[in-house]
C-alpha positions as CSV (number, residue, x, y, z in Angstrom):
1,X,13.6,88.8,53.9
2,X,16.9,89.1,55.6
3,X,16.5,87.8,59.6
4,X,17.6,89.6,62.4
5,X,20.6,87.4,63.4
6,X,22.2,87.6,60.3
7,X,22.0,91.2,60.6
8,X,23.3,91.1,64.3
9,X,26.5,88.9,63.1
10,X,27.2,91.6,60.3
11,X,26.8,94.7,62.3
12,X,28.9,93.1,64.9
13,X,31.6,92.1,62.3
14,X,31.9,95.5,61.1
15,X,31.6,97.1,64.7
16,X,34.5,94.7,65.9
17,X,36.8,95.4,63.1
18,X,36.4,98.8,63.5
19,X,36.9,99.2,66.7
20,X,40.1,96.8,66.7
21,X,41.6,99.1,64.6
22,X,41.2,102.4,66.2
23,X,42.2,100.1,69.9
24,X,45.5,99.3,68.2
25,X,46.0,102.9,66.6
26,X,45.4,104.2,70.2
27,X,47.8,102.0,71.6
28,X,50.1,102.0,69.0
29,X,50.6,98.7,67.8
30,X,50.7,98.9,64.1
31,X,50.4,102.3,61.8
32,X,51.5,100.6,58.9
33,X,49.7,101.6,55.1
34,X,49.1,97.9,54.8
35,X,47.5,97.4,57.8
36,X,45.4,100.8,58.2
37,X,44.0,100.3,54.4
38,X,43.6,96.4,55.8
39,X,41.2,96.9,59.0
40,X,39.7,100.6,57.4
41,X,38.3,99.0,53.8
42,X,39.3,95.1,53.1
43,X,37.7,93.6,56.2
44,X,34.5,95.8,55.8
45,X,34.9,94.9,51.6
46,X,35.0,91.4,52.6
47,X,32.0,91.0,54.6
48,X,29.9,93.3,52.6
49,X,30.7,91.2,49.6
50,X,30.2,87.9,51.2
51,X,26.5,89.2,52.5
52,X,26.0,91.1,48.7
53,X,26.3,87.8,47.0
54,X,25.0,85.3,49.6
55,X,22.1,87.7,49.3
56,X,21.7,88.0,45.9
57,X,22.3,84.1,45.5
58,X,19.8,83.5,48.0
59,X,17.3,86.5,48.0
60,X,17.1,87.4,44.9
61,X,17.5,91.2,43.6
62,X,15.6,92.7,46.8
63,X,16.3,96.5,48.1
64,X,18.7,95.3,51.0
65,X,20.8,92.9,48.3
66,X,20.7,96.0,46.3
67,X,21.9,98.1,49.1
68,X,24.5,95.7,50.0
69,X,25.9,95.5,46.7
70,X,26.5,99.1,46.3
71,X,27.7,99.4,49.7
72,X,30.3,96.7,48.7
73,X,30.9,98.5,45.1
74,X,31.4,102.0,46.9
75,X,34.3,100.2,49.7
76,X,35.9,98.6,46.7
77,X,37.3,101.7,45.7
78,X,38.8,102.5,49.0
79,X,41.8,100.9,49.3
80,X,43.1,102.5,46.2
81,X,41.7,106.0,47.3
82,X,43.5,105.4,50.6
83,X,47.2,104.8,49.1
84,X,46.8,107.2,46.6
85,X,45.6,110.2,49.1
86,X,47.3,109.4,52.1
87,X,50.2,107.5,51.6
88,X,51.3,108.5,48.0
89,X,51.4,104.9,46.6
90,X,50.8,106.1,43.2
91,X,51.2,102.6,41.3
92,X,49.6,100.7,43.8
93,X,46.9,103.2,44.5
94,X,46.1,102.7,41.0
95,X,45.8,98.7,40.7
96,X,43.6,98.7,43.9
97,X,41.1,101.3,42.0
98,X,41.0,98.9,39.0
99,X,40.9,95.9,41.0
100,X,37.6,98.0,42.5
101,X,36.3,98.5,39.1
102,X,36.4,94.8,38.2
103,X,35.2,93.6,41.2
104,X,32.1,96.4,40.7
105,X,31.5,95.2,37.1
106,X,31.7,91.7,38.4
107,X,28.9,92.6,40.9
108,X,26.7,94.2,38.5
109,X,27.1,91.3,36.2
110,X,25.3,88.9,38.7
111,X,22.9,91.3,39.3
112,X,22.0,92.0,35.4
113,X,22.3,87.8,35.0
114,X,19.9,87.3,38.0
115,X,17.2,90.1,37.0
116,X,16.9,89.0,33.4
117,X,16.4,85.0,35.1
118,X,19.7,83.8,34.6
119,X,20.5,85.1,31.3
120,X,22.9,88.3,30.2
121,X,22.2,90.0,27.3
122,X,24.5,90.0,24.6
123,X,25.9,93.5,25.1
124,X,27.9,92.5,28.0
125,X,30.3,90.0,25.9
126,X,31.6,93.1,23.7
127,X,31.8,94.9,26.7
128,X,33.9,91.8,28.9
129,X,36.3,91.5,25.5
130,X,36.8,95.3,25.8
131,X,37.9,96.0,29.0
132,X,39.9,92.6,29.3
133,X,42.0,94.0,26.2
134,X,42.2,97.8,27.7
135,X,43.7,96.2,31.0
136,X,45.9,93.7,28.9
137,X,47.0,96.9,27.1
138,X,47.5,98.9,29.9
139,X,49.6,95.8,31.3
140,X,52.0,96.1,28.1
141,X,52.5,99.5,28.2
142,X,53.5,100.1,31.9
143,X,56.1,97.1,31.5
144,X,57.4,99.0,28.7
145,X,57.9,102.3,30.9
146,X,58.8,101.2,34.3
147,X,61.6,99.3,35.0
């Protein structure tokens, strides 16, 4: 099971980079888009990924690796979500949410490959193939619109 100082040093990652970006919002050192969607979603994405695969890697597929992951899935969508909503950064809004996506399908690869021992079932090739060619696609055809 997970030990308590590893849960200590990841609360207290998360508590730190939280509370170092509201200090410097208070005391308005930086209100940028880049650096709000930086010390709101990456930093937290970061270490929640980091503990969801160290976990899974080392653990196994237990609840908290489980709850981890999804934690880590659900805050890869956020940066995306954040430039879309509140700064109106359509086309970047938009890679961040893919980005999201594959880094969720990625996630629930290793968790498919660790619960069936090491092994994914064949389905998942197709499936990889598929959305590798819709993004190459969708690659093609925004060069061809924008300039």
């Amino acid at each position: 099971m997970v030990n308590a100082p590893q849960i200590v040093s990841f609360v207290l990652g998360i508590v730190l980079n939280y509370a170092f970006g509201v200090l410097s919002y208070a005391l308005d050192w930086n209100k940028s888009p880049a650096y709000t969607v930086l010390w709101t979603v990456v930093n937290p994405l970061l270490v929640t990924t980091y503990a969801a695969i160290n976990l899974i890697q080392d653990k196994g597929i237990i609840l908290p690796s489980i709850i981890i992951s999804v934690v880590s899935m659900l805050l890869s969508f956020g940066p995306g979500i954040i430039l879309l909503a509140w700064f109106n950064a359509i086309v970047i809004g938009v890679v961040l949410i893919v980005v999201g996506f594959y880094y969720s399908y990625f996630l629930a690869t290793i968790i498919i490959y660790k619960k069936m021992n090491n092994s994914v079932p064949f389905v998942i090739y197709p499936i990889t193939a598929f959305i590798i060619i819709c993004t190459c696609f969708a690659v093609m055809v925004y060069s061809f619109v924008d300039d």
